[in-house]
N, CA, C and O atoms as CSV, one atom per row, in Angstrom:
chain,resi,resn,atom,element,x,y,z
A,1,UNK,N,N,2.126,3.902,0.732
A,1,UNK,CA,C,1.186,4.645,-0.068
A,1,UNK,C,C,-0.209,4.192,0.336
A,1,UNK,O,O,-0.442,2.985,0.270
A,2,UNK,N,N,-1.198,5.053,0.760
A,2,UNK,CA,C,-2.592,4.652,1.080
A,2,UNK,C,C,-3.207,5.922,0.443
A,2,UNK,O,O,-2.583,6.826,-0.111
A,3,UNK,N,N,-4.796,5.808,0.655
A,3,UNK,CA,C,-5.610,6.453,0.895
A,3,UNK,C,C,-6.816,6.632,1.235
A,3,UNK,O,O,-7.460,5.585,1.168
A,4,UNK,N,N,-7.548,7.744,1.661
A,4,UNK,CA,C,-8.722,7.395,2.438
A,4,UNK,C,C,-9.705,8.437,1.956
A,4,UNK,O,O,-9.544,9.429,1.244
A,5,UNK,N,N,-10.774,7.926,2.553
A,5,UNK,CA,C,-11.998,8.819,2.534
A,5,UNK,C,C,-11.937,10.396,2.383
A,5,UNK,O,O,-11.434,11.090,3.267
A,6,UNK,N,N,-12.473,10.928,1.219
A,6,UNK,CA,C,-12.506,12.263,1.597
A,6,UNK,C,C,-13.774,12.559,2.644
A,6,UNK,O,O,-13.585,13.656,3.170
A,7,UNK,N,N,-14.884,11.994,3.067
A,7,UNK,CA,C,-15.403,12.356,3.677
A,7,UNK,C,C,-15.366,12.272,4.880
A,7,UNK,O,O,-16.140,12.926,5.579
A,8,UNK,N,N,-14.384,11.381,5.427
A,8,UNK,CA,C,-13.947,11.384,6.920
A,8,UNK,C,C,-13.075,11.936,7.317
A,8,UNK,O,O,-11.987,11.378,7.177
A,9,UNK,N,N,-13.115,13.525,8.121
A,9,UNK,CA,C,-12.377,14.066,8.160
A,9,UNK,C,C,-10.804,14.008,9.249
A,9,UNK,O,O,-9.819,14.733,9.390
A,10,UNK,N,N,-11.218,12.918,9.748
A,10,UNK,CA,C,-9.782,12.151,10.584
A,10,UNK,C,C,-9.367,11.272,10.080
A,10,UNK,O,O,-8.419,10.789,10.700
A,11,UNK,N,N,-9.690,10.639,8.944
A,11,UNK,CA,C,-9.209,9.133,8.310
A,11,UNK,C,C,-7.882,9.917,7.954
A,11,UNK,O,O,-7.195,9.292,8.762
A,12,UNK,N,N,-7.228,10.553,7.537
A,12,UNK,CA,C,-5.630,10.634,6.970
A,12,UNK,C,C,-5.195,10.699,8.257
A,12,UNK,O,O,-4.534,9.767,8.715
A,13,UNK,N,N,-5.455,11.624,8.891
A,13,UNK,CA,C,-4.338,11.401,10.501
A,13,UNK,C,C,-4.838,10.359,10.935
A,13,UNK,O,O,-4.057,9.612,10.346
A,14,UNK,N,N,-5.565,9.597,11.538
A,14,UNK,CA,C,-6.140,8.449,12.208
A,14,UNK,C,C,-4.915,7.500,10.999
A,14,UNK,O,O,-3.950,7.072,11.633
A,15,UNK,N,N,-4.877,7.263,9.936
A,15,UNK,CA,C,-3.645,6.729,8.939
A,15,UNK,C,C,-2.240,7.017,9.436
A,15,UNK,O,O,-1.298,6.239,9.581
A,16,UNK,N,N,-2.294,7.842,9.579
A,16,UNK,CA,C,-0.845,8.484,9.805
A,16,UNK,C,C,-0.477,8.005,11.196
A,16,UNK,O,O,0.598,7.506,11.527
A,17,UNK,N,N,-1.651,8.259,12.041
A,17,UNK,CA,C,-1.064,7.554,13.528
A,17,UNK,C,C,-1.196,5.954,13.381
A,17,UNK,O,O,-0.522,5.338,14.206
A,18,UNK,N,N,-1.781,5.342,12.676
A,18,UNK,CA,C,-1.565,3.697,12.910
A,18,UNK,C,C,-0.276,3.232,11.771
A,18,UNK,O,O,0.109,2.094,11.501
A,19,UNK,N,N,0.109,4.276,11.351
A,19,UNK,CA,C,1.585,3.671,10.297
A,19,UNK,C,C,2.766,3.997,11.492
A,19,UNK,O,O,3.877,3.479,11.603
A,20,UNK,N,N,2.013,5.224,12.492
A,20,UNK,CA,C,3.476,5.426,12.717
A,20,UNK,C,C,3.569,4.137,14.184
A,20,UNK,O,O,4.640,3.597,14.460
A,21,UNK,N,N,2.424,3.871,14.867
A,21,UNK,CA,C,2.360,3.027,15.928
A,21,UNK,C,C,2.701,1.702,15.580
A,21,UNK,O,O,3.485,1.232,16.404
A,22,UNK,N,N,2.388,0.880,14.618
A,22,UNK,CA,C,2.530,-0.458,14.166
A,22,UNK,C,C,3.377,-0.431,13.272
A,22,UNK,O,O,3.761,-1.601,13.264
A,23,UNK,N,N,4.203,0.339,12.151
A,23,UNK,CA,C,5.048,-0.075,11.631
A,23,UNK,C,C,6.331,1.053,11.642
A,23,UNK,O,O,7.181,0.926,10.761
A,24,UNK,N,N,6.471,2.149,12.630
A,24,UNK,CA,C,7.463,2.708,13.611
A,24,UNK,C,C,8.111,3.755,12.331
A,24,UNK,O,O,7.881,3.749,11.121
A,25,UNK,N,N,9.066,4.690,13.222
A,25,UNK,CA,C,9.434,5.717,12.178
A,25,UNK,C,C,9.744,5.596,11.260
A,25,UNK,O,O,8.977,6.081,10.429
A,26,UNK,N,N,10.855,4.993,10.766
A,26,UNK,CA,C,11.109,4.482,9.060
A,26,UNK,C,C,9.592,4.473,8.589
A,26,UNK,O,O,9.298,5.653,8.400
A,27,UNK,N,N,8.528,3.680,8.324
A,27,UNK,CA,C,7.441,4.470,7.471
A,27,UNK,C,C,6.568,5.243,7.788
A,27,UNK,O,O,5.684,5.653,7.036
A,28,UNK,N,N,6.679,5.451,8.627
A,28,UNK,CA,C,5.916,6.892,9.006
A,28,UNK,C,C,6.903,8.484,8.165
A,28,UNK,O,O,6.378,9.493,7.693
A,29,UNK,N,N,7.805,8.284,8.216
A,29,UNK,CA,C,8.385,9.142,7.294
A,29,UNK,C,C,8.160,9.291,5.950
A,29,UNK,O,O,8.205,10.360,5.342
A,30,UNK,N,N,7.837,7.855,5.338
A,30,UNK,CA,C,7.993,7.215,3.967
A,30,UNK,C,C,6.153,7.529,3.671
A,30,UNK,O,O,5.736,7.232,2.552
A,31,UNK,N,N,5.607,7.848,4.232
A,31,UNK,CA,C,3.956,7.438,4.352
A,31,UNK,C,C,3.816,8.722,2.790
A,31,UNK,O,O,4.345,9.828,2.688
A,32,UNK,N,N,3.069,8.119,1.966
A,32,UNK,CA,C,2.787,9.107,1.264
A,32,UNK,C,C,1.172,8.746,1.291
A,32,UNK,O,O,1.029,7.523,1.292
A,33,UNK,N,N,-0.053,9.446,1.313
A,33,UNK,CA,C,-1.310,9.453,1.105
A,33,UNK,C,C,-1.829,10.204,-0.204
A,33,UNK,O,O,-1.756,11.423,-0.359
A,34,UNK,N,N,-2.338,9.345,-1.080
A,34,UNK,CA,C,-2.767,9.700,-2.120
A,34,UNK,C,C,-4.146,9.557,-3.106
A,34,UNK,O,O,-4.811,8.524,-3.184
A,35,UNK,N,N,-4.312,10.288,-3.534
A,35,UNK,CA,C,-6.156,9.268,-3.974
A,35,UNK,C,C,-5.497,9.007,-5.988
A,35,UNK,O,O,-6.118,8.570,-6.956
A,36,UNK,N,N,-4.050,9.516,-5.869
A,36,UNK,CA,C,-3.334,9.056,-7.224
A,36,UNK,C,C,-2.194,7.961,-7.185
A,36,UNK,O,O,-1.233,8.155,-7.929
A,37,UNK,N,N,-2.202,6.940,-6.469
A,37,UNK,CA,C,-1.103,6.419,-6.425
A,37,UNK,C,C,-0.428,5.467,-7.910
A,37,UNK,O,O,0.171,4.400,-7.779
A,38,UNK,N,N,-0.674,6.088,-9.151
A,38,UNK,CA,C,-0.130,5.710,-10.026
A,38,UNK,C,C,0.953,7.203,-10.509
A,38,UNK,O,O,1.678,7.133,-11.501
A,39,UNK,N,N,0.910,8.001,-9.955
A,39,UNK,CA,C,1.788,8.701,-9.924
A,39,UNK,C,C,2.977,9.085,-9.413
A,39,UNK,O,O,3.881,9.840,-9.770
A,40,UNK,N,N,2.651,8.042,-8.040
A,40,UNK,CA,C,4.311,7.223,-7.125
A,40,UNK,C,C,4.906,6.756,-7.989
A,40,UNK,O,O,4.489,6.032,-8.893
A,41,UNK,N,N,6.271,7.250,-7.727
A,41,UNK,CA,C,7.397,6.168,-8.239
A,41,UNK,C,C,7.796,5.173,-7.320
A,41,UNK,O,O,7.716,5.366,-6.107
A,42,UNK,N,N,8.258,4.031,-7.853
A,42,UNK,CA,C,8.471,2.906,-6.692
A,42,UNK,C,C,8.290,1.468,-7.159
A,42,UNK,O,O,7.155,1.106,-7.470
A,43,UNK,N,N,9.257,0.664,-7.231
A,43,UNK,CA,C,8.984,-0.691,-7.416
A,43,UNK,C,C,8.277,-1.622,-7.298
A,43,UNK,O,O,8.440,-2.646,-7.962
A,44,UNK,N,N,7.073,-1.427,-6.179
A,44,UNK,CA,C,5.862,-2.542,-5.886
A,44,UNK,C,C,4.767,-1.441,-5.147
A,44,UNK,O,O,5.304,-0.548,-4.493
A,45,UNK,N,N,3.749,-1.446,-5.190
A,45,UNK,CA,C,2.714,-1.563,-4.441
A,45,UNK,C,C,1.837,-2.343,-4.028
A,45,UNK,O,O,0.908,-2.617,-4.787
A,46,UNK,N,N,1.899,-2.958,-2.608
A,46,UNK,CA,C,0.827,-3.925,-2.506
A,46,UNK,C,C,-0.439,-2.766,-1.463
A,46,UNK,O,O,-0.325,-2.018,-0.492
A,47,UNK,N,N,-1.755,-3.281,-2.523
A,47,UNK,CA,C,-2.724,-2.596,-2.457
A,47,UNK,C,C,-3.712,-3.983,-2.553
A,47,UNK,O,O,-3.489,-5.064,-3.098
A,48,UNK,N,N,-4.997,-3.456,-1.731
A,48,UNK,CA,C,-6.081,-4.104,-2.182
A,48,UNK,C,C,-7.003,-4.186,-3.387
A,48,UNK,O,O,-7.559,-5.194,-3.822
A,49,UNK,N,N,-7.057,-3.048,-3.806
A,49,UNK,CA,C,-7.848,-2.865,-4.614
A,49,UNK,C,C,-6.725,-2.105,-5.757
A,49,UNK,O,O,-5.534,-1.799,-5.700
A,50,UNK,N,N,-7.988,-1.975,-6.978
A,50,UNK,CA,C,-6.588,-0.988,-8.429
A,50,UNK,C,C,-7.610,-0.135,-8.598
A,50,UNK,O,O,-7.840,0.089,-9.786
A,51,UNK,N,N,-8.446,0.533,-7.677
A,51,UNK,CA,C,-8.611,1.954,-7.926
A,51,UNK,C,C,-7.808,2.745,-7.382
A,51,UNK,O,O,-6.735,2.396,-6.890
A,52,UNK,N,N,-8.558,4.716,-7.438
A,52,UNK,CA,C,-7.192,5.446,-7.292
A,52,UNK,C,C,-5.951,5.088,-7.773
A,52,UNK,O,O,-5.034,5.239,-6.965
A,53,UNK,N,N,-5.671,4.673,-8.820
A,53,UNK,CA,C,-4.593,4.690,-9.922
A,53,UNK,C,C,-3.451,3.192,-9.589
A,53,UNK,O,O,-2.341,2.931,-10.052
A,54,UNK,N,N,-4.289,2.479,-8.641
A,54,UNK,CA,C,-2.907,1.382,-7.804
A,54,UNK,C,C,-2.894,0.643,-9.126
A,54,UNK,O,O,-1.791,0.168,-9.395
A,55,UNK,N,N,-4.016,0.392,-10.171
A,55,UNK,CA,C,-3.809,-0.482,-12.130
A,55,UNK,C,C,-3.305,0.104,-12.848
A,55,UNK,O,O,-3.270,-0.302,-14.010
A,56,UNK,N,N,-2.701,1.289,-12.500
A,56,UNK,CA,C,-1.734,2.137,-13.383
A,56,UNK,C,C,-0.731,2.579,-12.584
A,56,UNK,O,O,-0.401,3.759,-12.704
A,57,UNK,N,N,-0.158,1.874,-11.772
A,57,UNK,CA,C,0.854,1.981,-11.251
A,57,UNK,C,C,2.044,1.376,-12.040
A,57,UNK,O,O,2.099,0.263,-12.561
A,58,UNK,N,N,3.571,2.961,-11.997
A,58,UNK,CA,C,4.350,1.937,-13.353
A,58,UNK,C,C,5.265,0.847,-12.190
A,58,UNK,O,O,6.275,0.686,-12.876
A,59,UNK,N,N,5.436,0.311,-11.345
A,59,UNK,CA,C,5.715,-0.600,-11.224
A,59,UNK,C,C,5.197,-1.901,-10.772
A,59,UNK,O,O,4.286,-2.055,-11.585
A,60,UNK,N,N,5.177,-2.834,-10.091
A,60,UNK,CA,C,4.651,-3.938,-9.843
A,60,UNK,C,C,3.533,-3.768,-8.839
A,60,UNK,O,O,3.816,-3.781,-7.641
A,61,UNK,N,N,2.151,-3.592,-9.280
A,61,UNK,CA,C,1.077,-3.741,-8.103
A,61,UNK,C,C,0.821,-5.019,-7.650
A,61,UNK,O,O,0.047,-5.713,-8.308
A,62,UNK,N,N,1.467,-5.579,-6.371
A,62,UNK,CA,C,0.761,-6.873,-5.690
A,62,UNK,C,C,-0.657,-6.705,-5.289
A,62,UNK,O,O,-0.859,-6.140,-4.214
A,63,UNK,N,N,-1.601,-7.082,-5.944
A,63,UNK,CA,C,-2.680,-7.248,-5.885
A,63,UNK,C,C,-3.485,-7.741,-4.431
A,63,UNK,O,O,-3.667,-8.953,-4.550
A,64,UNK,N,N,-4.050,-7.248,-3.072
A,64,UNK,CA,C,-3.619,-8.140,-2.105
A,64,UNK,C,C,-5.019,-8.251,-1.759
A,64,UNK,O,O,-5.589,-7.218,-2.110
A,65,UNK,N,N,-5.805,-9.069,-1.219
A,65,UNK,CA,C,-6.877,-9.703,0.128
A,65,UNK,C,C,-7.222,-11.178,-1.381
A,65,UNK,O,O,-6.723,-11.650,-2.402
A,66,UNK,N,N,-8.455,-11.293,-0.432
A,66,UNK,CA,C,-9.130,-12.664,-1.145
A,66,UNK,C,C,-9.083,-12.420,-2.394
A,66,UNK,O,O,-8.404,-13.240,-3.013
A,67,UNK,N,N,-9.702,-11.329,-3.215
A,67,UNK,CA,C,-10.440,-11.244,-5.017
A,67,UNK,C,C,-8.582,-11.070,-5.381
A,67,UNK,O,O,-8.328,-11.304,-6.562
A,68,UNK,N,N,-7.869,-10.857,-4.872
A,68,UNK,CA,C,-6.523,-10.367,-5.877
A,68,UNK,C,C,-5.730,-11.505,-5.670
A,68,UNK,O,O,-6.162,-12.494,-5.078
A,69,UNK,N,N,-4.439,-11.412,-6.187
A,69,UNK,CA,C,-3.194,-12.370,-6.851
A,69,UNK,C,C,-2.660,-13.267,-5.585
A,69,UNK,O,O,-2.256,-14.430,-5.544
A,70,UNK,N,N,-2.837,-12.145,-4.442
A,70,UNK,CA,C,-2.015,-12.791,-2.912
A,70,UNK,C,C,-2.791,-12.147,-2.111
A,70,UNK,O,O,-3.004,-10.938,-2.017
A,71,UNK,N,N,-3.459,-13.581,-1.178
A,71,UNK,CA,C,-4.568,-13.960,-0.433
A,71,UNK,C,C,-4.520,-13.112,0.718
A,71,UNK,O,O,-5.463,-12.501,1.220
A,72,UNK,N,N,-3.094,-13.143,1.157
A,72,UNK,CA,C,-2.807,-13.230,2.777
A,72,UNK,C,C,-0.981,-11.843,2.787
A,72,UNK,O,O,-0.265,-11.286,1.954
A,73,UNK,N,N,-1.043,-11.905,3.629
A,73,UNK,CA,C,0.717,-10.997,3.893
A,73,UNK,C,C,1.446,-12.101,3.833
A,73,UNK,O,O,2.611,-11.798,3.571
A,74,UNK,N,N,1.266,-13.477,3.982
A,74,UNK,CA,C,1.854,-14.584,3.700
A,74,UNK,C,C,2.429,-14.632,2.472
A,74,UNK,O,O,3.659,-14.655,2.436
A,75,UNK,N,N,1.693,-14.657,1.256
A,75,UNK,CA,C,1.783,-14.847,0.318
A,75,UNK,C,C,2.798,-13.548,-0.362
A,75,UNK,O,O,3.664,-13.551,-1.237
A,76,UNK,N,N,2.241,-12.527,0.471
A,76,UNK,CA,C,3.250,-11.498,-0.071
A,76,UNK,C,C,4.569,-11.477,0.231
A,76,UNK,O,O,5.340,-11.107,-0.654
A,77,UNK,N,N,5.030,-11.817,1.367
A,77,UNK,CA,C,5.965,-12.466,2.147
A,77,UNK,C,C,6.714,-13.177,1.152
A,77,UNK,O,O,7.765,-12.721,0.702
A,78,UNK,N,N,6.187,-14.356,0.758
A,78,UNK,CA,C,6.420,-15.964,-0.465
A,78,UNK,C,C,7.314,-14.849,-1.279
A,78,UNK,O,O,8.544,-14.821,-1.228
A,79,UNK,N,N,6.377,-13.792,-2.155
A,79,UNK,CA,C,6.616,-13.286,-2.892
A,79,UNK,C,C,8.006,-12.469,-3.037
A,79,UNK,O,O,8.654,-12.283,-4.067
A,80,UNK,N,N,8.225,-12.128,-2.002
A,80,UNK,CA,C,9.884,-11.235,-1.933
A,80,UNK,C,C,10.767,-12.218,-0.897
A,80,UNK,O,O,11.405,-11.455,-0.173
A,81,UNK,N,N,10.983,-13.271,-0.629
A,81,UNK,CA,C,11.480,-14.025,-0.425
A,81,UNK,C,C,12.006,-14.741,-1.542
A,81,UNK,O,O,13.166,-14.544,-1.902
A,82,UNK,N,N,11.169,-15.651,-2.194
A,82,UNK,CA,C,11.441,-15.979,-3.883
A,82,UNK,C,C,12.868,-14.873,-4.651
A,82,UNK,O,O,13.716,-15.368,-5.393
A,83,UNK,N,N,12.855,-13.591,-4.323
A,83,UNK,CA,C,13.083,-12.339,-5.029
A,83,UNK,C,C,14.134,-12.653,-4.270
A,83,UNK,O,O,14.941,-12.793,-5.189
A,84,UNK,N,N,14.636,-12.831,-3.486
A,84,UNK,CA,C,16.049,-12.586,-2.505
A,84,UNK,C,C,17.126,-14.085,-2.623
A,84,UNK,O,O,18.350,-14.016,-2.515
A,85,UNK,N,N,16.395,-15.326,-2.851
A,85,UNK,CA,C,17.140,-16.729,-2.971
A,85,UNK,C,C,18.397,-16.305,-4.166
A,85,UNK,O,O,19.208,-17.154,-4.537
């Protein structure tokens, strides 16, 4: 789940091609772009920020860079690892 600029009019495909190059078909299929992502259904979102609806998301928003809960992809990592022991 992402989203981007309405004023850049290549930021969603320019999105769409770096989900599908770095993290390969499985999410490039899965890619949903939204400027509502509290209206996804889905067990976690890790997002940077909790605008566009990621603080009203009904399941678990991982909060992610420096200002939020988990610093690093490390930490997010920690986080669903913990979940699997």
């Amino acid at each position: 789940c992402s989203t981007a600029p309405w004023e850049n009019p290549t930021a969603w495909s320019d999105k769409l091609k770096w989900v599908k190059k770095y993290l390969g078909e499985e999410a490039y299929k899965r890619l949903t772009l939204t400027h509502n992502k509290h209206l996804v259904i889905g067990d976690y979102l890790i997002d940077d920020r909790t605008a566009n609806g990621a603080d009203r998301f009904k399941g678990k928003h991982l909060y992610f860079g420096p200002d939020g809960d988990y610093a690093n992809w490390q930490a997010i990592l920690d986080y669903f690892r913990k979940l699997v022991r």
